[in-house]
C-alpha positions as CSV (number, residue, x, y, z in Angstrom):
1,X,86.6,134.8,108.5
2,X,88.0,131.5,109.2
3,X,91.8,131.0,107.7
4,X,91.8,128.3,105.2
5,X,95.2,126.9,107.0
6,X,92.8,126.0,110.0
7,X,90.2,124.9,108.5
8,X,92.9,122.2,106.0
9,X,94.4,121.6,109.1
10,X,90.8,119.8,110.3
11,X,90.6,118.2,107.4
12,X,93.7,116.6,107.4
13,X,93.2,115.7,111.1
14,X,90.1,114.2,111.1
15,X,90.4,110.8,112.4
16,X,87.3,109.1,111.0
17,X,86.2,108.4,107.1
18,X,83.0,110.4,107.7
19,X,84.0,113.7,109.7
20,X,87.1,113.2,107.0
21,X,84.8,113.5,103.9
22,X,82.2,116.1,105.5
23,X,84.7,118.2,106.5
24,X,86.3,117.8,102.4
25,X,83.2,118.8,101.2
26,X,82.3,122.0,103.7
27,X,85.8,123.2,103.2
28,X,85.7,123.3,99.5
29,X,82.1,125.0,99.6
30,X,83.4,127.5,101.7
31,X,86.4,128.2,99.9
32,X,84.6,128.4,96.6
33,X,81.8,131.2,98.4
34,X,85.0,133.3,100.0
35,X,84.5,132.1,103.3
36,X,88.0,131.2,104.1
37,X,90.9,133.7,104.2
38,X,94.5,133.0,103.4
39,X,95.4,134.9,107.0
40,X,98.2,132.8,108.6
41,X,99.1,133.1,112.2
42,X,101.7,131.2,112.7
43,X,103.9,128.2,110.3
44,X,102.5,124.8,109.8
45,X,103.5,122.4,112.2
46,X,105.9,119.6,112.1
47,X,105.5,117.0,109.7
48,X,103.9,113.8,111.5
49,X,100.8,111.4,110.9
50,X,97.3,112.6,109.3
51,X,94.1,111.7,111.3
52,X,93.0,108.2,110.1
53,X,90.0,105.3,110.9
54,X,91.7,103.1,112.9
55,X,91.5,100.4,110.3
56,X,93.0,99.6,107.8
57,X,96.2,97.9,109.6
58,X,99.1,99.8,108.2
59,X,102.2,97.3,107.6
60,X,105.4,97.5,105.4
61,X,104.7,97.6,101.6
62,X,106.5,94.3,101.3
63,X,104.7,92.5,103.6
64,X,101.5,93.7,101.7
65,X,100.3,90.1,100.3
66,X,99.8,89.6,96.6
67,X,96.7,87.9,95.2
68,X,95.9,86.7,92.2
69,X,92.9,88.8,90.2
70,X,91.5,85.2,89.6
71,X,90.1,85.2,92.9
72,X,87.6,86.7,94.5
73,X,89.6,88.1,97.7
74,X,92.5,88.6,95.1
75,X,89.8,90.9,93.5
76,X,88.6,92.6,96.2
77,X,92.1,93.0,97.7
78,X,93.1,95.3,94.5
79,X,90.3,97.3,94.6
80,X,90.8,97.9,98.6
81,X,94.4,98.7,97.7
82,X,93.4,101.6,95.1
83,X,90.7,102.9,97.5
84,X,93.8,103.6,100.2
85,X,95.9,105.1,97.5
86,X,92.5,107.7,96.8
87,X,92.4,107.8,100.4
88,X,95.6,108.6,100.9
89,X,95.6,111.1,98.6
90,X,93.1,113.2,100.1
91,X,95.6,113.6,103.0
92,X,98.1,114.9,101.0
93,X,95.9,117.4,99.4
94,X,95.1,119.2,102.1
95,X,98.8,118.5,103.0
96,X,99.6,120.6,100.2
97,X,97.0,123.0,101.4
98,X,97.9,123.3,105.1
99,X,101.7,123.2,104.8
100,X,103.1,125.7,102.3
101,X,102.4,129.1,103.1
102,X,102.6,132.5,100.9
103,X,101.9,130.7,97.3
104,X,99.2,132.4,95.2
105,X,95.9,132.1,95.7
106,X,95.2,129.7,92.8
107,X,97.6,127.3,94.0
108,X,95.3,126.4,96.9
109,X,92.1,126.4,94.6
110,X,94.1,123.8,92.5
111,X,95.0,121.8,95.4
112,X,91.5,121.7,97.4
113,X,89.9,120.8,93.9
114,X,92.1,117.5,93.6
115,X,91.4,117.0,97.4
116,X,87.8,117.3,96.3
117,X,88.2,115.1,93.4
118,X,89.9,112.7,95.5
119,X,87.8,112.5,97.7
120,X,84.9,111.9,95.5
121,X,87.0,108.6,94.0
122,X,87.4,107.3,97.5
123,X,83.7,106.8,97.8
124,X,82.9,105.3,94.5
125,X,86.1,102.8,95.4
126,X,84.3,102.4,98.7
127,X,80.8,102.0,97.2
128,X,82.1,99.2,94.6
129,X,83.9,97.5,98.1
130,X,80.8,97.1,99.4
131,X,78.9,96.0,96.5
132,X,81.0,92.8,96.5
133,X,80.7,92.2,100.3
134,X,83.8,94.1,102.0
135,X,84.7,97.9,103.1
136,X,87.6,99.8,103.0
137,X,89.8,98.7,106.7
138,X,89.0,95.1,106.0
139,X,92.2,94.3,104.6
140,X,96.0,95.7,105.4
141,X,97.8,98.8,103.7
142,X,100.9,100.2,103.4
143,X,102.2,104.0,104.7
144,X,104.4,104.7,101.2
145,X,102.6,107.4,100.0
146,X,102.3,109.5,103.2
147,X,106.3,108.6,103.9
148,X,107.1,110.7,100.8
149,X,104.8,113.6,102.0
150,X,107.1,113.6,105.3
151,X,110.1,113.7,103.3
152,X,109.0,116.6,101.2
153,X,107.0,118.7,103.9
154,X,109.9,121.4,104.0
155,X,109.8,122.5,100.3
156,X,106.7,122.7,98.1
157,X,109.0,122.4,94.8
158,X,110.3,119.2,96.3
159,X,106.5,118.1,97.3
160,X,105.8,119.1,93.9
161,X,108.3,117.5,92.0
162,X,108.4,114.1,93.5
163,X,104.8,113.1,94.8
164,X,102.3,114.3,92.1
165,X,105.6,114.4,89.2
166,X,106.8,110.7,90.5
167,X,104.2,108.6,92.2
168,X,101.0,110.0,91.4
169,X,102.2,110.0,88.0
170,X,103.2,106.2,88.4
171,X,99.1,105.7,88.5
172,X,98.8,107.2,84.6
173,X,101.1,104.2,83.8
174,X,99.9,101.1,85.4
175,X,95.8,102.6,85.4
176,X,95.5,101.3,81.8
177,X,96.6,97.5,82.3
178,X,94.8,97.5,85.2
179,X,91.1,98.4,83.4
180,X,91.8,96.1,81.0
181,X,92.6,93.2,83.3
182,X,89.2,94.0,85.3
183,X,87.3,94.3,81.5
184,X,88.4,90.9,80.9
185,X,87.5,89.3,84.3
186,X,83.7,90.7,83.5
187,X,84.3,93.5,86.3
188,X,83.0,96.7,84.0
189,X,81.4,98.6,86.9
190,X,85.2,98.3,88.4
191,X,86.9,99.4,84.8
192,X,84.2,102.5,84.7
193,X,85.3,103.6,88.4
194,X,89.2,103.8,86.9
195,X,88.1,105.3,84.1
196,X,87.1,108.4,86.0
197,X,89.8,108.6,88.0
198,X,92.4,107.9,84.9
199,X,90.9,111.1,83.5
200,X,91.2,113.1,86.9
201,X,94.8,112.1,87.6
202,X,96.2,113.3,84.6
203,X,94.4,116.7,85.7
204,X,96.4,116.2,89.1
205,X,99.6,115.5,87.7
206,X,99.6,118.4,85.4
207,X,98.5,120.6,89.1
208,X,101.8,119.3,90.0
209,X,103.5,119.9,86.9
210,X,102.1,123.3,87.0
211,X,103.8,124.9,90.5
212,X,106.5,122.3,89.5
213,X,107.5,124.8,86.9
214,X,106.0,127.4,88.6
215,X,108.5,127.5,91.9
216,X,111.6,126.5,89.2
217,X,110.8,130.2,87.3
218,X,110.5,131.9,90.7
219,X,113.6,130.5,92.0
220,X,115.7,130.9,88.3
221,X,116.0,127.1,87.6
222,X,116.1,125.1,84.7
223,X,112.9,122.6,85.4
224,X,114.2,119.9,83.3
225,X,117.5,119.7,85.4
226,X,115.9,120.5,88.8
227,X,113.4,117.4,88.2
228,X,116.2,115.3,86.9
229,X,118.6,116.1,89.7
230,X,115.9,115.4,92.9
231,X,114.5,112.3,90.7
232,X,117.9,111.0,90.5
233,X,119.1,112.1,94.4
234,X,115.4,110.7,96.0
235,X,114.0,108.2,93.6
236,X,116.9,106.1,91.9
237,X,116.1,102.9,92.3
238,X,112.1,102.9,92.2
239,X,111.6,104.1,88.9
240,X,109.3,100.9,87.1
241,X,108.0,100.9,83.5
242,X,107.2,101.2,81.0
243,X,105.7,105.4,81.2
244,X,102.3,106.0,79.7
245,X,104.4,108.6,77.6
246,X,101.0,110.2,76.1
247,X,98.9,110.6,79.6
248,X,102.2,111.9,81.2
249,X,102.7,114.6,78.2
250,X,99.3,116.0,78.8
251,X,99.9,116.2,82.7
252,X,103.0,118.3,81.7
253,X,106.1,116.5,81.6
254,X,108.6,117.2,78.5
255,X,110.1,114.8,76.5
256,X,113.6,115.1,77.9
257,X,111.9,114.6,81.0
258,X,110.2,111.3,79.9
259,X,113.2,110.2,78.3
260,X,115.4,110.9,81.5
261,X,112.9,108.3,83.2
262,X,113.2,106.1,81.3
263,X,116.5,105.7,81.2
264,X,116.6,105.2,84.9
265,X,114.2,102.7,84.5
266,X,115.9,100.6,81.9
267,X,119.1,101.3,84.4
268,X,117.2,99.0,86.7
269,X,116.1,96.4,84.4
270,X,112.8,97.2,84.8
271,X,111.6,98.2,81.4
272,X,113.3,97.3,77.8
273,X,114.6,99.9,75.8
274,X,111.4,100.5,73.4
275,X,107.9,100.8,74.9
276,X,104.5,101.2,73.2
277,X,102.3,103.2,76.0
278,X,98.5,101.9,76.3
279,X,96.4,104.5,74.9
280,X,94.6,106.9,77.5
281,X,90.8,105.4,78.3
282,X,88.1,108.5,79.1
């Protein structure tokens, strides 16, 4: 029986979109019929760079160019950005997989599922990219989000706690203005995709929330402080607003938690004091 570190490993390797998503889908399958074994020979190795198509370009987040959604390239350049987010995301699924050994067993059915689910959002992204006369690697992208898996590759809690908690969680915010920006361009088919994946990110967050908590009881820490403290030491500074308050409640943050965030936010100037989140679209 094949170990299921191996067999993440070649997910997260796989250098091209198709072998990437094949190898997504036969994985899952054969996790889900008890093919796979949680047999480990050895530790994962060293953080470094997931297998990736050659394009898109990867530049620095600031030299990303912004475009106006009252444009046709402006239009396809968001959606291209969201597809590299979903894709990026499956790469730090099986991250989560592949790198933290000796967690229970449902912590890895939790993790190939959003790598799954992931995965399946990538291709409707990709679909609606090519529906308007582009694909995913025509435009540049940014590195952020796998940056932030480097940083955290030594300690699931701190994966945990600041990738799915922080900027996964930053999609449950900004997901709602963004659908209704699209809805009032006449993009609908767009608005439906974010929709789905709206609904399937808080289910993500709250996965992270989940062995969040879970590794805080098993070490004897207070969650609330724990996530307050390694926000505070690794995020100050990036916190935006305003916070989808409702969405993030049902992926598992607190209120003290919420209200913590926000208060780093407002520290930066970048939300006022009183917010009114936009209702969660499903």
């Amino acid at each position: 029986m094949k170990p299921l570190f191996d067999a993440a490993a070649d997910c997260l390797m796989a250098n091209t979109i198709d072998a990437k998503l094949r190898l997504t889908r036969q994985t899952a399958q054969a996790w889900h019929d008890s093919k796979l074994s949680l047999a480990c020979a050895g530790t994962a190795m060293p953080p470094g760079a997931p297998g990736r198509p050659a394009q898109p370009m990867l530049i620095a987040p600031e030299a990303v160019p912004r475009r106006s959604l009252r444009t046709k390239p402006g239009w396809i350049a968001l959606i291209h950005a969201i597809t590299h987010i979903e894709f990026n995301a499956i790469n730090l699924a099986w991250d989560a997989v592949y790198r933290f050994r000796d967690l229970p067993e449902p912590y890895y059915s939790d993790w190939i599922r959003v790598a799954t689910e992931e995965a399946y959002h990538f291709c409707l992204l990709r679909q609606r990219l090519q529906d308007l006369g582009s694909d995913y690697g025509d435009l540049p992208a940014h590195d952020g989000l796998w940056e932030m898996a480097i940083r955290t590759a030594a300690d699931p809690l701190l994966r945990m706690a600041l990738v799915p908690r922080v900027l996964e969680a930053r999609g449950l915010d900004v997901t709602p203005g963004i659908i209704r920006k699209l809805q009032q361009a006449g993009d609908y088919k767009t608005a439906a995709i974010l929709e789905i994946i709206l609904h399937d990110e808080i289910g993500h967050v709250a996965i992270g929330s989940h062995w969040f908590h879970h590794l805080c009881t098993q070490r004897g820490l207070d969650a609330e402080l724990t996530f307050h403290s390694l926000v505070r030491q690794n995020i100050t500074g990036q916190i935006s607003g305003p916070l989808h308050r409702a969405a993030r409640q049902q992926a598992g943050f607190s209120t003290a938690e919420l209200d913590e965030l926000e208060r780093l936010a407002i520290q930066k100037g970048s939300v006022p004091p009183a917010t009114t989140p936009c209702p969660v679209q499903d």
